[in-house]
PANULUM-624851 format. One line per 2 residues: number of its first residue (from 0); for each residue x, y, z of C-alpha. Coordinates in steps of 0.02 Angstrom, whole numbers, padded with zeros to 5 digits. Layout:
<marlos>
NUM> X,Y,Z ~ ...
</marlos>
This chain:
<marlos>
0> 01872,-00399,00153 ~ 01767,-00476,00004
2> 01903,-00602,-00004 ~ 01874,-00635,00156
4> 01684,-00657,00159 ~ 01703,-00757,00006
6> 01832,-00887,00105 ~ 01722,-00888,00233
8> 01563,-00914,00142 ~ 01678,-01071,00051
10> 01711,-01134,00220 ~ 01528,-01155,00262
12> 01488,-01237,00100 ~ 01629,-01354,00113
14> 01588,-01418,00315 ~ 01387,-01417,00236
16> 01464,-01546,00099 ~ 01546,-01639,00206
18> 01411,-01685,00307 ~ 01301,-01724,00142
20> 01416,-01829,00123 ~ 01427,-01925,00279
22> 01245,-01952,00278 ~ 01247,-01986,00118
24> 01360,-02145,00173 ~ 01256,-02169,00328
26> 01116,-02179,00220 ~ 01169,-02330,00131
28> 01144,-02441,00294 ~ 01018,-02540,00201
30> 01128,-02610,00055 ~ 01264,-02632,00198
32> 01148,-02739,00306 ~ 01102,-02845,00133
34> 01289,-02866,00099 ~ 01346,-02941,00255
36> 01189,-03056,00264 ~ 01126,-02972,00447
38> 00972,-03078,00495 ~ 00944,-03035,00669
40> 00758,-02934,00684 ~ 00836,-02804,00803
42> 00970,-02734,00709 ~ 00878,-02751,00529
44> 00748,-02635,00626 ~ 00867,-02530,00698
46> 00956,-02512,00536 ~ 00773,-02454,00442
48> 00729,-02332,00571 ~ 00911,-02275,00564
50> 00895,-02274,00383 ~ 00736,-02167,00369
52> 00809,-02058,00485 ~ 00955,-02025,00413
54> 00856,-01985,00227 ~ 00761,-01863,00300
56> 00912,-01769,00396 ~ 01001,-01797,00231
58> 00863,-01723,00114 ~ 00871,-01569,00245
60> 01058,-01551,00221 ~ 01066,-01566,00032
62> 00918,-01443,00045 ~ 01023,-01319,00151
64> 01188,-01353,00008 ~ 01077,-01317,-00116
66> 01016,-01147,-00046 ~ 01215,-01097,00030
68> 01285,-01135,-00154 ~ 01123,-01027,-00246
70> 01180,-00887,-00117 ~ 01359,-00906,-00160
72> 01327,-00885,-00362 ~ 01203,-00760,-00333
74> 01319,-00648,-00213 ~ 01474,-00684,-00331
76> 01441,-00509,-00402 ~ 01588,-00380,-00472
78> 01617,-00202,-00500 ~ 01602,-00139,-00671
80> 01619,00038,-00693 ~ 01634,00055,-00505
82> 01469,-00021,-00476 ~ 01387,-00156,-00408
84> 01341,-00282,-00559 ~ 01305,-00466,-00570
86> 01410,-00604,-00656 ~ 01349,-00564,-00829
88> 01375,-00375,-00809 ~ 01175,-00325,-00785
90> 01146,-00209,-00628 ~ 01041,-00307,-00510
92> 00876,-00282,-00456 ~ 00831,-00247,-00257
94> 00766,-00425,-00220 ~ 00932,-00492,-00302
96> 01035,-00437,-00154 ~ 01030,-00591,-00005
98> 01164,-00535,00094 ~ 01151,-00360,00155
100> 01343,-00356,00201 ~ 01369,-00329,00001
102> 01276,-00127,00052 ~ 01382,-00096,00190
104> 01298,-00195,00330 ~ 01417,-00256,00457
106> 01442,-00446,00478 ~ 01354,-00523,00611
108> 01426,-00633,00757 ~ 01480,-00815,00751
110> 01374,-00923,00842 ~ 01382,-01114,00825
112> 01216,-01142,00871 ~ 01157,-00990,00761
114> 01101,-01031,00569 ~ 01245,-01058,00464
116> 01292,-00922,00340 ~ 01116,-00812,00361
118> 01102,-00643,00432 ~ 01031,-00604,00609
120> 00843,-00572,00604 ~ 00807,-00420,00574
122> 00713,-00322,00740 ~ 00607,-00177,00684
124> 00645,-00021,00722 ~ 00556,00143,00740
126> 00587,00220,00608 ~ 00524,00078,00484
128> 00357,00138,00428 ~ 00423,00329,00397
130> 00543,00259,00298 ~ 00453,00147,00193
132> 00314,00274,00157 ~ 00449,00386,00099
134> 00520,00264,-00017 ~ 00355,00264,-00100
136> 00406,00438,-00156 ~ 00544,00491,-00266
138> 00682,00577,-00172 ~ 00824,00558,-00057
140> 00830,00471,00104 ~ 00965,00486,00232
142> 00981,00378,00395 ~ 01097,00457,00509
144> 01177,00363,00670 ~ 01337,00321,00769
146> 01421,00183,00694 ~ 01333,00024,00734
148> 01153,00092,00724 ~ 01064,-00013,00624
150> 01089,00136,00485 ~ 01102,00030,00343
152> 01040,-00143,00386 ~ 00856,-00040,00419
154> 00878,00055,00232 ~ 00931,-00127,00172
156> 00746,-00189,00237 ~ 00646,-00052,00183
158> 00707,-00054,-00008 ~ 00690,-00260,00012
160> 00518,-00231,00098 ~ 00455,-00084,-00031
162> 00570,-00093,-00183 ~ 00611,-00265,-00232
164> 00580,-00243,-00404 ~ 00697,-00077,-00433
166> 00863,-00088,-00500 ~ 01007,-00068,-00388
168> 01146,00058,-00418 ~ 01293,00039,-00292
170> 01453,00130,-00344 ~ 01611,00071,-00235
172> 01681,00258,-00219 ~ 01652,00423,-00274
174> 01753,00382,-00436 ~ 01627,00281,-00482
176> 01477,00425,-00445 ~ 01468,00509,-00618
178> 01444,00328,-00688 ~ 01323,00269,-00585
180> 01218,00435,-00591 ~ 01209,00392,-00764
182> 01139,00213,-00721 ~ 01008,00282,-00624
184> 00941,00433,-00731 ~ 00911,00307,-00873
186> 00828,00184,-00755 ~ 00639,00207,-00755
188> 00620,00126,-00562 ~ 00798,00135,-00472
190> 00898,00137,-00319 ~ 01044,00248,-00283
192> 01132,00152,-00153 ~ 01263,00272,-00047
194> 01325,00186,00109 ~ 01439,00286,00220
196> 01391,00460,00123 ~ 01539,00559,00156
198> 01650,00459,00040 ~ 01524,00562,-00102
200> 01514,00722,-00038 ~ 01643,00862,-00091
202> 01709,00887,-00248 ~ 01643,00793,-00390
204> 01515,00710,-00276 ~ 01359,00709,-00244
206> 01267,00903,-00261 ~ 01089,00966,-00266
208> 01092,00984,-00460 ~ 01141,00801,-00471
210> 01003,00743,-00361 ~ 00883,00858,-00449
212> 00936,00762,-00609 ~ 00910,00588,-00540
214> 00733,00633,-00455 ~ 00677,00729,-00597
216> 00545,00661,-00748 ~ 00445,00509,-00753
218> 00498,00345,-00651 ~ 00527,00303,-00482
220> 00709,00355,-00421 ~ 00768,00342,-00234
222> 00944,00383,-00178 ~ 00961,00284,-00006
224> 01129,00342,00083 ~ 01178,00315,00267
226> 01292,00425,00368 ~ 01379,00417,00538
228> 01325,00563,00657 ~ 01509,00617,00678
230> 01528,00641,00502 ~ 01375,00738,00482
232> 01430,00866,00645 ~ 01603,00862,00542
234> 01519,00925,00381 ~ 01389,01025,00429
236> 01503,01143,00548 ~ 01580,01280,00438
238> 01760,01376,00491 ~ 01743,01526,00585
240> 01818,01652,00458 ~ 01766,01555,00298
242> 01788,01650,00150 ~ 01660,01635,-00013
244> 01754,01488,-00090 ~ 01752,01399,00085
246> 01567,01445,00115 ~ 01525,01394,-00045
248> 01582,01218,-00027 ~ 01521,01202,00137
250> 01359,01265,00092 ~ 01342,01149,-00052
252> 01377,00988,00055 ~ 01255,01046,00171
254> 01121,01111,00032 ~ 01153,00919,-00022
256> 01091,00841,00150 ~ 00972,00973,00181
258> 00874,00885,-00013 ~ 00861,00742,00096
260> 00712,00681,00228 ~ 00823,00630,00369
262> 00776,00490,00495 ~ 00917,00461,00634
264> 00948,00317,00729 ~ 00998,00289,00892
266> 01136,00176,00943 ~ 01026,00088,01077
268> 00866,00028,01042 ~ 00694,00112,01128
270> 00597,00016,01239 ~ 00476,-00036,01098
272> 00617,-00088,00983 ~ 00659,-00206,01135
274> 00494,-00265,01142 ~ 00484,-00316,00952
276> 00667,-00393,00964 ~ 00562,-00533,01092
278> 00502,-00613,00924 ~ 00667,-00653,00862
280> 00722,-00719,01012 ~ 00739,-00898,00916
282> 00900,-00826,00839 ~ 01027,-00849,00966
284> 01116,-00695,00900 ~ 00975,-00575,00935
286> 00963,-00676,01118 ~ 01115,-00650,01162
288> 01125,-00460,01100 ~ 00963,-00426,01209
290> 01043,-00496,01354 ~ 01176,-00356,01327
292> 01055,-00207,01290 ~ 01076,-00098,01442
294> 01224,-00079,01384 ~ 01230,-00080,01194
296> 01121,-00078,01052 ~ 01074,-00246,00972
298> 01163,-00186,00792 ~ 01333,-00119,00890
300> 01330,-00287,00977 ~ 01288,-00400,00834
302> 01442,-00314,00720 ~ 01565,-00345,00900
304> 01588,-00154,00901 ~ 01630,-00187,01104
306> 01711,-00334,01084 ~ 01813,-00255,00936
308> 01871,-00093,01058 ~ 01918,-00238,01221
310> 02036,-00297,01103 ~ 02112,-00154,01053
312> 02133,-00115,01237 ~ 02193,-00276,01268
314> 02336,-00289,01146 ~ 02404,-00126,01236
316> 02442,-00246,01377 ~ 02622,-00292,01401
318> 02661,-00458,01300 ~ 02507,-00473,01200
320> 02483,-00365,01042 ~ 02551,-00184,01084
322> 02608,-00164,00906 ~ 02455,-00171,00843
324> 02384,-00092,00948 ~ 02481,00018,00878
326> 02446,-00015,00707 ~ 02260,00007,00738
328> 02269,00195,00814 ~ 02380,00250,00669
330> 02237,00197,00565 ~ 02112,00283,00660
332> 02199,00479,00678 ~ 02220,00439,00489
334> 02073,00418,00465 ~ 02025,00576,00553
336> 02162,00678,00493 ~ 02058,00654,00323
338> 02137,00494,00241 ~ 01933,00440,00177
340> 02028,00314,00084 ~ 02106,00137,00097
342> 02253,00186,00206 ~ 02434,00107,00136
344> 02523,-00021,00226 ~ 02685,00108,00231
346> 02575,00238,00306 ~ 02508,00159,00441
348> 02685,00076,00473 ~ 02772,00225,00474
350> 02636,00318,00597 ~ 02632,00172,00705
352> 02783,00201,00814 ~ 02748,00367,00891
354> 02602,00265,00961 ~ 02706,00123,01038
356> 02844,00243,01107 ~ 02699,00338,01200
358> 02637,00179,01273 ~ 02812,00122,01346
360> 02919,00079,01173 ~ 03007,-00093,01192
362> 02963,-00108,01380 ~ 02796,-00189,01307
364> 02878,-00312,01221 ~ 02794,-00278,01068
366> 02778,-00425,00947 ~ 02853,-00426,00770
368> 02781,-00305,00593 ~ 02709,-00469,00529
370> 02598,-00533,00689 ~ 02548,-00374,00728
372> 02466,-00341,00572 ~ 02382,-00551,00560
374> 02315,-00506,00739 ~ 02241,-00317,00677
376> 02162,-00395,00503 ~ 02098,-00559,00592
378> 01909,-00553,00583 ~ 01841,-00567,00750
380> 01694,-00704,00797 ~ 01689,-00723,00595
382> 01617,-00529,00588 ~ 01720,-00362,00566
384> 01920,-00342,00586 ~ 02013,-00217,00647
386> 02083,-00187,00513 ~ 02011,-00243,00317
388> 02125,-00249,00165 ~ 02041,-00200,00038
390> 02082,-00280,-00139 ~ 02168,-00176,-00258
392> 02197,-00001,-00170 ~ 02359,00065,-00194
394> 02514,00026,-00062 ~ 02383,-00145,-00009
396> 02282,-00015,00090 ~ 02149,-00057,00218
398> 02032,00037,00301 ~ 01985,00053,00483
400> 01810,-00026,00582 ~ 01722,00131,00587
402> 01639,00097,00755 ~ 01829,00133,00829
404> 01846,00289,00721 ~ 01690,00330,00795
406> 01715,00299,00996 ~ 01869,00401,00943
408> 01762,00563,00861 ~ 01656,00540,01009
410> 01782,00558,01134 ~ 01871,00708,01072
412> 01739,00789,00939 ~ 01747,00785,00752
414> 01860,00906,00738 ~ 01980,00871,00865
416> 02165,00876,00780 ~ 02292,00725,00771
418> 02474,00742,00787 ~ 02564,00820,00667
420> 02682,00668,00633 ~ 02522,00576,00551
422> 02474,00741,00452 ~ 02647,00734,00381
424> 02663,00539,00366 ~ 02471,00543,00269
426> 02520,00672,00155 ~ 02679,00593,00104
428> 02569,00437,00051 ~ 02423,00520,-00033
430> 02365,00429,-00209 ~ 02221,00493,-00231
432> 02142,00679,-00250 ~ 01984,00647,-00140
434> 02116,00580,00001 ~ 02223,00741,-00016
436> 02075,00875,-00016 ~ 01978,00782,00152
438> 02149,00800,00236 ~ 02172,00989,00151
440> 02007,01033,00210 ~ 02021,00948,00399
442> 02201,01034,00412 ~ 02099,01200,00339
444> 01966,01202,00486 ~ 02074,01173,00625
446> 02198,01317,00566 ~ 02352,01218,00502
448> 02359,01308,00362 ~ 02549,01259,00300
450> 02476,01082,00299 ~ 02296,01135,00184
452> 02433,01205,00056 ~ 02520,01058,00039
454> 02378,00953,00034 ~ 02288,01055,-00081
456> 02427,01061,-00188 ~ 02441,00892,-00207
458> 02275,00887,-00260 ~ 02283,01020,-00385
460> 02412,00916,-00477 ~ 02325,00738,-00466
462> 02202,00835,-00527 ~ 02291,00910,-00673
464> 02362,00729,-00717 ~ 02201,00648,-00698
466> 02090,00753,-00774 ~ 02150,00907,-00866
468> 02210,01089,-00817 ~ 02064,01170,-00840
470> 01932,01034,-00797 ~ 01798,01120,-00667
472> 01861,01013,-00516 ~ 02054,01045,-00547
474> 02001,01247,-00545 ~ 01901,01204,-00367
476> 02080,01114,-00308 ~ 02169,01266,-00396
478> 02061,01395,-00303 ~ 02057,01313,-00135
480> 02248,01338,-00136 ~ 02243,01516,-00166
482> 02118,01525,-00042 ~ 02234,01444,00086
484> 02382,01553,00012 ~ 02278,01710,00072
486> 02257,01660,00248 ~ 02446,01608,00273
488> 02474,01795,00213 ~ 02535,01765,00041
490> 02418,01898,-00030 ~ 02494,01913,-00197
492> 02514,01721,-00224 ~ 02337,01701,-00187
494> 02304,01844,-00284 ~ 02401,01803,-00442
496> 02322,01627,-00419 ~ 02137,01724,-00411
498> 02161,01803,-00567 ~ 02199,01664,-00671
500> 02089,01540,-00605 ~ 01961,01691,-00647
502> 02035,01715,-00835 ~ 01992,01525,-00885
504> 01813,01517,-00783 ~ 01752,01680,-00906
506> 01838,01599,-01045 ~ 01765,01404,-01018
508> 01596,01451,-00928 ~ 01551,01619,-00962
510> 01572,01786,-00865 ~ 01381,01750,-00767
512> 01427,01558,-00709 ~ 01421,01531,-00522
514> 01588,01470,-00498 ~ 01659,01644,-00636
516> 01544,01733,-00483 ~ 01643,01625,-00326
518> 01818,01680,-00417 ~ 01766,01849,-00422
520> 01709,01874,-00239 ~ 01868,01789,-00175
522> 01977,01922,-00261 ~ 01893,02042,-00212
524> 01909,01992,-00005 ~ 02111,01989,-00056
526> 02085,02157,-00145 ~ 02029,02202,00047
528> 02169,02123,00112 ~ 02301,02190,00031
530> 02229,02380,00057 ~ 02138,02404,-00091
532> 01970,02422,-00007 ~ 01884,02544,-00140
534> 01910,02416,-00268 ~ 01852,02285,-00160
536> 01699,02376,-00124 ~ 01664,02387,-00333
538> 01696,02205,-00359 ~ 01577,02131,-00217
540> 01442,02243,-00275 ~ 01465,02212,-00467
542> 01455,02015,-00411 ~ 01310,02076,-00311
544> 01212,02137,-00436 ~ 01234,02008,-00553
546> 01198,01879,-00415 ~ 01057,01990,-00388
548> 01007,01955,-00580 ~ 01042,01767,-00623
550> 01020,01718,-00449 ~ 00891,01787,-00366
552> 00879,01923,-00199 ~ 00881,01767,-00095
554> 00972,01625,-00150 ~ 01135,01570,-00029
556> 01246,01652,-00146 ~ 01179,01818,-00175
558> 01164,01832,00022 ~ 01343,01783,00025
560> 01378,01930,-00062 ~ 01272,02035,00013
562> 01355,02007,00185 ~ 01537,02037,00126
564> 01487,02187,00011 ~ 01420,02250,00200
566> 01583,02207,00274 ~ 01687,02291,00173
568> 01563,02450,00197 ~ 01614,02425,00369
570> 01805,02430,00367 ~ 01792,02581,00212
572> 01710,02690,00379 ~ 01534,02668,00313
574> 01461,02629,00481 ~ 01287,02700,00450
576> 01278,02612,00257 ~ 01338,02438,00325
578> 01220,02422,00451 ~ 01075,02448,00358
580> 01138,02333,00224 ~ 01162,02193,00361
582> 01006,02215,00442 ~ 00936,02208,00275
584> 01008,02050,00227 ~ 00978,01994,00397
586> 00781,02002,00364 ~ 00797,01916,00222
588> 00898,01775,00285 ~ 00762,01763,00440
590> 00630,01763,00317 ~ 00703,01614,00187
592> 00811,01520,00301 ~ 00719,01535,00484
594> 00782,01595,00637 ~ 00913,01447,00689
596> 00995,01424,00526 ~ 01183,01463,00514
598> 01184,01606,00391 ~ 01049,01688,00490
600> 01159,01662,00654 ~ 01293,01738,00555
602> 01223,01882,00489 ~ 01138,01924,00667
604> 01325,01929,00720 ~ 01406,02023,00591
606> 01249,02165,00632 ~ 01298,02165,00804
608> 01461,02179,00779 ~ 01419,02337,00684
610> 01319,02410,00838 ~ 01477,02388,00912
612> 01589,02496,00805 ~ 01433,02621,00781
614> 01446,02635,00974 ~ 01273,02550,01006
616> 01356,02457,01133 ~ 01192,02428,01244
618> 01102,02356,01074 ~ 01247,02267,01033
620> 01270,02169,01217 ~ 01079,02116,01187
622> 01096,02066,01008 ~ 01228,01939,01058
624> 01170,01914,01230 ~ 01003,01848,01140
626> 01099,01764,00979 ~ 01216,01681,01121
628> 01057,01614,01194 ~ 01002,01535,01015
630> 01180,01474,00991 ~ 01199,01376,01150
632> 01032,01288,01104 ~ 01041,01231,00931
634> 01227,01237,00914 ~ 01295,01194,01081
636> 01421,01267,01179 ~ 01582,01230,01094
638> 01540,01259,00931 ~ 01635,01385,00838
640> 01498,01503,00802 ~ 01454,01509,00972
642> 01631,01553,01056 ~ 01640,01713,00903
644> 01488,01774,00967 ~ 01539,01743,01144
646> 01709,01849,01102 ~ 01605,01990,01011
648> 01510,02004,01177 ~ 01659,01998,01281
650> 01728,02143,01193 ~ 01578,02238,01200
652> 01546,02205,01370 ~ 01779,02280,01364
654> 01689,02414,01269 ~ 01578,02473,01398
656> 01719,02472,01533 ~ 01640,02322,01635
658> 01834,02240,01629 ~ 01785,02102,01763
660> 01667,02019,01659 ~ 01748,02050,01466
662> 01888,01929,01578 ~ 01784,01816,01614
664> 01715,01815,01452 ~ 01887,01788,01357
666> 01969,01645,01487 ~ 01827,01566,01457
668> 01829,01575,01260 ~ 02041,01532,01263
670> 01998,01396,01359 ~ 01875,01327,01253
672> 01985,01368,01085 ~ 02136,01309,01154
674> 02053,01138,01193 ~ 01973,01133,01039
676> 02058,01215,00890 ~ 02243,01193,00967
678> 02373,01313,01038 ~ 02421,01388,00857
680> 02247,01420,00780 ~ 02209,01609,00706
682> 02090,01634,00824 ~ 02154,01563,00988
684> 02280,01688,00958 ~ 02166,01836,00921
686> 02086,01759,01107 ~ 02269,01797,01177
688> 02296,01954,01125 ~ 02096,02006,01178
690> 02125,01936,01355 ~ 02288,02024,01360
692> 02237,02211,01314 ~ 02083,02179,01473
694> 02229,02145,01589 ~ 02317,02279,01508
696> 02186,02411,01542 ~ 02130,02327,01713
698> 02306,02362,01745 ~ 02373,02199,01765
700> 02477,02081,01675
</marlos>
């Protein structure tokens, strides 16, 4: 895409030249008028009004090549280290950055009559004054929206408006993160620039120690990031039966966004927005978006995000570009079967036709490899393609507009699944780590665990080759596989795997280290599984304790711990002891992490659920009857945590003989699960078997 904007840009200087140079010519009328002796009065006059004209224009025009040919050397800037420095290798400042593409803006529309090579004006949102009296302080700030927002054209402004003077730290990936966290730390006044945040979240990304490092001391230091609102429901939403390692990671991508001060953007602007846009009204762009904005926001239409999805639509028809068509939705379930990553050529060929057989095969006449793929990387109106090669990545990958991966989440929900052809196709063309463990984790969530273990197993050994065997992030790919290897039922795999990943975390980090602490407490729920419950119950509370010690009586961890150690009290018979453990930690959890966070919503299920097995089947329907209540509000009703609590009530509710309604209860949740987690998930089979024991005792079938 650089390439791209750079041809581009070259084609603007050159037409710019050319018409220097033409008045340039026209500009000589004078001398011409002396050479061929011209004495009559009219055309002399003519040809000095004409002249004098023409200077002035001309001066304007070489003005104008001037300023397009400064922007072009100043925007001619290179990655070293991963990052975003100018020609001679110095980071640039703020101010330094003209075009705000170069951050992850999108491009704007062509317009002839619009000004040549310049962004849109910018309208002001909102959220402008919130966020520029943040930036005054050091910390994080996070601007959250669909794709298309205005996310990070409105962080662009602010740090230009507040922070022209700060150096800029922009690493391309999350490669590049360790480096440029090292930029900014030694920086006294800095910006941490993270467009599209998920690509440095996860392992070996972004963390709360790592922020803590870069806010911490003297200076000014800002990390800026931007992140689409599907991403963020995609991150933030843990797995129903997450085990410590699983929790843990999850909880340490969201401890990271929770470190920031969040302002969210909606896709179309408010009615004062609107108002504001009236004074930029002399920039045919914005006049022409406002026209549209009943229908879509002024950003979305400035970056053809509608124009974009038409032509995908379009090229479905018969004749016109069904293969890529084709081409483009590859790209996109790709893209949300966890390929973060530029996307190889090969891949998205070889998904591809699974898409154009649905859609009618050769009976759409579909055009040949090679124009399919010039129509889905031509740049549309001079702003965004389809699809963007991007320079360098393996297999001449290129990644997808977001705005389609977007409608796309939107339609069917973060976590909807793809088709297992593109699962298999993605993971035969994995390069890089980060690309296998997204897809490992996606596959994880939605229950396909065969495909997590390959996946994660092809990240273990990047890993190994890249880094080293024992490095702390090939251990986190190690022990994610075991983790998987436990749920598909290889206990002693996982098990074996456990132990040794366990053996080099004492041995490198000590037998008190967090992630020595995470190994433990995963053995220890496979000692449960495999029927050694009395040693389980010694190793949760020995991590426990020490949690307890280093970590505090209420940090995420120890209340981790806390909850399992309970849980396994439960299935050793110790109804009376786990209960008041849970409600314990339950109080605590209230009391830290308020009444609507997750891990409170958790362990207010896990009590009930208790109540149920002690009999308490009365306080148990109105524990979840009231945590359902909390759960449809801030949660919604699809969401995972939601539909376990609406199962636990449904088989209280079983419980308490009141058979007409426990059905009710469990259609309802197989309906849901089946629509959402897929026909073969864990638990839309334990919502199977539940419905089929209440026909069973109604009597039916």
């Amino acid at each position: 895409m650089k390439g791209l904007e750079m041809g581009y840009s070259r084609q603007r200087e050159h037409r710019v030249l050319i018409i220097v140079i033409t008045l340039a010519v026209l500009g000589a009328g004078s001398a011409v008028i002396a050479a061929f002796k011209i004495s009559s009065p009219w055309v002399i006059g003519g040809g000095v009004v004409m002249v004098a004209a023409v200077a002035a224009v001309s001066e304007l025009w070489r003005e104008r090549y001037r300023r397009i040919a400064a922007r072009r050397d100043e925007s001619m800037l290179k990655l070293e280290d991963g990052c975003l420095v100018l020609p001679d290798g110095r980071l640039p400042k703020v101010g330094q950055i003209d075009d705000p593409v170069r951050l992850g803006v999108h491009p704007a529309i062509f317009l002839s009559m619009a000004p040549d090579g310049d962004p849109p004006l910018y309208v002001p949102r909102d959220v402008d004054e919130q966020v520029r009296g943040q930036l005054a302080n050091t910390g994080f700030v996070l601007l959250v929206g669909d794709s298309t927002a205005g996310k990070s054209r409105t962080a662009y402004e602010a740090v230009r408006a507040t922070l022209p003077e700060h150096v800029l730290i922009a690493p391309h990936d999350r490669t590049a993160l360790p480096a440029a966290i090292e930029y900014t730390v030694r920086e006294s006044r800095a910006v941490l620039w993270l467009s599209d945040l998920e690509h440095y979240l996860g392992t070996g990304g972004l963390t709360r120690e790592r922020i803590a490092r870069i806010t911490a001391g003297k200076g000014h230091r800002v990390i800026v990031a931007t992140l689409r609102s599907a991403e963020q429901a995609r991150l933030t939403n843990p797995s129903e039966d997450a085990d410590d390692t699983t929790r843990s990671v999850g909880r340490q991508v969201r401890e990271t966004l929770e470190q920031a001060r969040t302002f969210r953007l909606e896709r179309l602007f408010t009615a004062g927005e609107l108002e504001g846009a009236v004074a930029c009204l002399q920039d045919p762009r914005i006049s022409s978006a406002v026209r549209q904005a009943a229908d879509f926001g002024i950003a979305e239409y400035l970056a053809s995000g509608p124009e974009l999805v038409r032509d995908v639509e379009d090229g479905w028809d018969v004749g016109v570009n069904p293969r890529g068509a084709a081409l483009v939705s590859a790209a996109i379930d790709c893209r949300r079967a966890g390929y973060t990553g530029p996307a190889p050529r090969a891949l998205i060929e070889e998904a591809h036709f699974a898409y154009l057989e649905a859609k009618g095969g050769e009976r759409l006449r579909p055009e040949s490899l090679q124009e399919a793929w010039a129509w889905a990387i031509r740049p549309r109106r001079a702003t965004t393609a389809l699809l963007s090669p991007v320079a360098n990545a393996p297999g001449a990958g290129v990644t997808v507009f977001d705005y389609l991966v977007d409608r796309r989440q939107k339609t069917e929900g973060p976590l909807a699944q793809v088709d297992e052809p593109v699962i298999l196709a993605a993971l035969a063309h994995i390069h890089r780590s980060e690309d296998a463990e997204q897809i490992a984790a996606t596959a994880e969530r939605q229950g396909r665990f065969r495909h997590a273990e390959t996946a994660y197993r092809i990240a273990w050994n990047l890993r190994q080759r890249e880094l080293s065997e024992e490095h702390p992030d090939t251990l986190i790919s190690w022990n994610n596989l075991a983790v998987v290897l436990r749920r598909l039922g290889r206990l002693e795999e996982a098990e074996a795997g456990f132990w040794d990943i366990l053996a080099i975390r004492r041995r490198i980090l000590g037998e008190e280290h967090p992630h020595t602490l995470t190994s433990r407490n995963d053995l220890a729920g496979v000692l449960k599984e495999v029927g050694r419950s009395i040693e389980s119950e010694a190793e949760h509370r020995a991590v426990l304790e020490v949690r307890r010690r280093v970590l505090g009586r209420e940090h995420p961890d120890t209340l981790i711990s806390w909850n399992d150690w309970a849980s396994v009290l439960k299935d050793l018979g110790r109804l009376e002891q786990a209960e008041v453990e849970h409600r314990a930690e339950l109080e605590v959890c209230r009391r830290v992490l308020g009444e609507e966070h997750l891990w409170t919503l958790f362990g207010r299920n896990n009590w009930a659920n208790v109540l149920r097995h002690l009999g308490r089947l009365e306080e148990a329907e109105a524990e979840f009857r009231d945590l359902l209540e909390v759960d449809h509000r801030v949660l919604g009703e699809e969401h995972p945590f939601t539909l376990i609590s609406r199962n636990n009530l449904a088989l209280v509710l079983g419980g308490m003989g009141r058979l007409e309604e426990a059905e009710v209860e469990h259609r309802a949740v197989l309906e849901l699960r089946r629509r959402i987690l897929g026909e073969e998930h864990p638990h839309t089979l334990t919502s199977i078997s539940n419905l089929a024991l209440v026909l069973r005792a109604q009597g039916g079938s």
